[in-house]
C-alpha positions as CSV (number, residue, x, y, z in Angstrom):
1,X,92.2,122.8,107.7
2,X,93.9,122.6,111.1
3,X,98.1,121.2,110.4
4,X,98.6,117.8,111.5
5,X,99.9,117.0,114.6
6,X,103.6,116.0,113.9
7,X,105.3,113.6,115.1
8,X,108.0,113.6,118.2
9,X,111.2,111.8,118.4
10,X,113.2,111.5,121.9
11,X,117.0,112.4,121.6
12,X,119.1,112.4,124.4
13,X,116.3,113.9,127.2
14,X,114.8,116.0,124.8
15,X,112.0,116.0,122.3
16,X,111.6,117.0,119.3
17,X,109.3,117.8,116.8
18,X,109.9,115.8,112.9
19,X,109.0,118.8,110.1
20,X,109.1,116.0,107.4
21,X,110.7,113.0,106.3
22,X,112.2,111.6,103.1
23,X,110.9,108.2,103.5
24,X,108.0,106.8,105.8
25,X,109.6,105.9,109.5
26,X,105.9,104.0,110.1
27,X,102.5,103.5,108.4
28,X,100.0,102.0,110.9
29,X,97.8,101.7,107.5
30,X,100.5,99.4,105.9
31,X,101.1,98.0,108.8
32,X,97.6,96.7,109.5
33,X,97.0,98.5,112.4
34,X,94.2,100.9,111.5
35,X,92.1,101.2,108.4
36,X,92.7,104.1,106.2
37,X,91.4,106.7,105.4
38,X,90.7,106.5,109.3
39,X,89.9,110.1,110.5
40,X,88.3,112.1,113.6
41,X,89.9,115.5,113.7
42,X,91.5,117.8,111.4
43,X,94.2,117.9,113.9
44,X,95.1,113.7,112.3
45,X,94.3,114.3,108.9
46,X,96.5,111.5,108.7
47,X,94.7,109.8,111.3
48,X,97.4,108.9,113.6
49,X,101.2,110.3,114.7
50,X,103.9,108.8,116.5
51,X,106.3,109.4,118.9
52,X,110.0,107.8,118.4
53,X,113.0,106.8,120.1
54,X,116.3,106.9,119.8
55,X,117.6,103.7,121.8
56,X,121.3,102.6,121.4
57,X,121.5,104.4,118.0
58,X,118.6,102.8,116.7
59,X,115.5,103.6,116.4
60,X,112.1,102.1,117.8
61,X,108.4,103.8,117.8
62,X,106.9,104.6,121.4
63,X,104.1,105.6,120.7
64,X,101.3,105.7,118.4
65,X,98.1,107.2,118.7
66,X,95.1,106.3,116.0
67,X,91.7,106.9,114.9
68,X,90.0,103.4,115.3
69,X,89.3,101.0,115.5
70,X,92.0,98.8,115.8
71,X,92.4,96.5,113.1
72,X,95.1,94.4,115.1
73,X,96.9,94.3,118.0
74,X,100.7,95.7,117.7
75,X,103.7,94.7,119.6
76,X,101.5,91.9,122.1
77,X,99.1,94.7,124.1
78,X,95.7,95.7,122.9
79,X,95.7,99.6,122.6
80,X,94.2,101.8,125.2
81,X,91.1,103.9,123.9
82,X,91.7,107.7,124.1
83,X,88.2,108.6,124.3
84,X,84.2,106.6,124.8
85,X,83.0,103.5,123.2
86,X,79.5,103.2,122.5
87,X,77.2,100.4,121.0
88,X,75.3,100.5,118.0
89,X,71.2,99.1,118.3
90,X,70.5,96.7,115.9
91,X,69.0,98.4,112.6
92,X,68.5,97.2,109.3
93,X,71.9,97.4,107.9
94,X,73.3,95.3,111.4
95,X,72.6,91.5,111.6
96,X,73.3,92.3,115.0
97,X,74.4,95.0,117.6
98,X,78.1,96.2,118.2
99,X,80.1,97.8,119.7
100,X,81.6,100.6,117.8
101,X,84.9,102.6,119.2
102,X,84.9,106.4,118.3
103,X,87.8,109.0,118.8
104,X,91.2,107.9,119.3
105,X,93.3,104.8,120.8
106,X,96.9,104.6,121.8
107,X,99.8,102.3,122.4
108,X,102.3,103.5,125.3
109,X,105.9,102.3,125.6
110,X,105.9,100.0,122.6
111,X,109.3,99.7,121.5
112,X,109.1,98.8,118.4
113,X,112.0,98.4,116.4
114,X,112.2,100.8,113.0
115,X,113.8,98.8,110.6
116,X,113.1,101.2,107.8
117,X,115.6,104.5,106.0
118,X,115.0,108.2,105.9
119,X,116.2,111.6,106.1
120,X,114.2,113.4,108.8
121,X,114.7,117.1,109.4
122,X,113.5,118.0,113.2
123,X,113.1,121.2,115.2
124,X,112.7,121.7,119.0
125,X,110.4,124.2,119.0
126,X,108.4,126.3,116.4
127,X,110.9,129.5,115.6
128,X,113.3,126.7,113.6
129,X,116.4,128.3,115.8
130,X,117.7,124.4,116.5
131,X,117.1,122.2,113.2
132,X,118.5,118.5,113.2
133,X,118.9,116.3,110.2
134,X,119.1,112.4,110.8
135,X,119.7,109.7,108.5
136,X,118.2,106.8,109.4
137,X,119.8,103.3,107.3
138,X,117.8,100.3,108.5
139,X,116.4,101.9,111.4
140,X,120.2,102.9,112.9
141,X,121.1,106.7,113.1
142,X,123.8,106.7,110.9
143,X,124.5,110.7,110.3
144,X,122.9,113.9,112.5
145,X,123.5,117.3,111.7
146,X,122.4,120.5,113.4
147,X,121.1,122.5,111.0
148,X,120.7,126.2,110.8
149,X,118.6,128.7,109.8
150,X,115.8,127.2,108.6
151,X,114.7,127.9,105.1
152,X,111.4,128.0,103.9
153,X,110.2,126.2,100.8
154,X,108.9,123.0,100.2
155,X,111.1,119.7,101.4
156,X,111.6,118.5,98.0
157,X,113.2,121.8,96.7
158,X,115.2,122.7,99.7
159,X,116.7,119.7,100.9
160,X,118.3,117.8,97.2
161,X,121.2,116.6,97.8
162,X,123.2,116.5,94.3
């Protein structure tokens, strides 16, 4: 299986890349966005990632990028489709035809606020030499640490606080 594709957050200019995350920043799933169990690629096992924003010490998602299709419409703009639509004939298990959206769609420049908590450890790139940890309260940054070197080991065994 190909490692799903992670999830970004913008920090002052830069980008970087979240490793994992005590605590969900954003399920489109939960959120009613897409269906789940939505899937196109190994690639979004999850079927979708996201790209966040840090924006006054708070934090808002960007971007999000789904298998579809939609099952609403999210912050006022329908989503853009990534790749074809298609339509369906009509067949015995249709009443009628329609249209049916394969591949991916994605919302640009959303800024949507996070209103949730979690510990997120990020890298910039994928040798681990700059590691961040932020703690997110309500969707405010309220702690970041640089963290260094990376360790290897599963989240939940490494990163206990007592």
């Amino acid at each position: 299986m190909t490692r799903q594709r992670k999830d970004t957050i913008e920090l002052d200019g830069e980008t970087w890349f979240i490793e994992w995350s005590q605590g969900v920043l954003f399920d489109p799933v939960h959120e009613g966005v897409m269906e789940k169990d939505a899937f196109v690629a190994t690639s979004a096992w999850r079927g979708y990632w996201c790209g966040f924003r840090l924006v006054d010490g708070r934090l808002v998602l960007d971007d999000l990028t789904f298998a579809g299709p939609p099952k609403q419409v999210l912050g006022g703009q329908p989503p853009q489709p990534v790749f074809e639509t298609h339509t369906v004939p009509d067949g015995p298990f249709r009443a009628s035809s329609q249209e049916v959206l394969t591949g991916y769609f994605r919302y640009r420049a959303l800024g949507l606020p996070i209103t949730r908590s979690a510990l997120v450890r990020c890298s910039k790139d994928a040798t681990f030499a700059r590691d961040l940890e932020l703690d997110f309260r309500d969707g405010a940054l309220v702690d970041r640490r640089a963290v260094w070197p990376w360790k290897p080991g599963p989240p939940h065994e490494q990163f206990l606080r007592p």
